[in-house]
N, C-alpha and C positions, 0 to 999 in steps of 0.2 A: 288821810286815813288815820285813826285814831287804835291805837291800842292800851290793853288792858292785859297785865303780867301776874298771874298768880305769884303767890311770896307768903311765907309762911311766921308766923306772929310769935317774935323770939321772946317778946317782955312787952309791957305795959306802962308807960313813962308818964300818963297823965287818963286819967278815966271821969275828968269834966265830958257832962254832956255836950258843951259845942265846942270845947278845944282840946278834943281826945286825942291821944296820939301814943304809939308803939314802933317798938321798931320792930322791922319785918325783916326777911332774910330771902333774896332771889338768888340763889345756883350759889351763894357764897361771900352776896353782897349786900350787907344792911344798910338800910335806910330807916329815916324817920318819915312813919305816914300819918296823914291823918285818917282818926277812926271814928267818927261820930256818924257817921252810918251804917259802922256796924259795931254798936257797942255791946254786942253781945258776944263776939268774937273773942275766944280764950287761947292762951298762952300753947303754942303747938298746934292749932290750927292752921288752915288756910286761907288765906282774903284775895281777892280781884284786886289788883291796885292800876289806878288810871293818874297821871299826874301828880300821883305824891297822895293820891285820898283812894283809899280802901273802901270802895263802890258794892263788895257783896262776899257773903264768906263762899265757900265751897269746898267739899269733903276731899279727904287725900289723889283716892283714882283720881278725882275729875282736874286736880291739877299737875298730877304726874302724867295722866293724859297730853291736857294743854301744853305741858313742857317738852315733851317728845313729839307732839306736831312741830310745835315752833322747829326742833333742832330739823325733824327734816325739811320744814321748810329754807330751813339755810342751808342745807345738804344741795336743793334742788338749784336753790339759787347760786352759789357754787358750781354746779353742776353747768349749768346755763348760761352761765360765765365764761366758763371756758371752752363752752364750745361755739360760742359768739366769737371768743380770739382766736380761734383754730380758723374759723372760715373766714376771717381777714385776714389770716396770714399766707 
């Protein structure tokens, strides 16, 4: 399965058309991506990032949304966890 992390576009480190790149900001952790797919993407926005390359911008809700699926998604799994250890024990 493949994922793809909203991250939010802190600065712009090179704005070559095929070797763009910014560093981005997940929950508090920057990276450097590549952005030549979305080179229209500005500084405090928000990009889809897949393997290190920023695949599509997307507005604030729609990735404070995606970020609060994700957390309960690990709430469930968590959740599911321990009650997987409960009935073998």
């Amino acid at each position: 399965m493949c994922l793809a992390v909203p991250g939010r576009v802190v600065r712009w480190l090179n704005r070559d058309a095929t070797f763009a790149q910014a560093e981005v900001e997940f929950e508090g952790v920057r990276r450097v991506c590549h952005m030549a797919c979305v080179p229209d993407a500005e500084e405090g926005e928000y990009v889809i990032v897949h393997a290190g390359v920023a695949i599509n911008r997307l507005n604030e809700d729609e990735a404070r949304q995606t970020l609060e699926d994700f957390a309960r998604l690990g709430e469930l799994d968590a959740s599911l966890r321990e009650a997987s250890a409960e009935e073998t024990t």
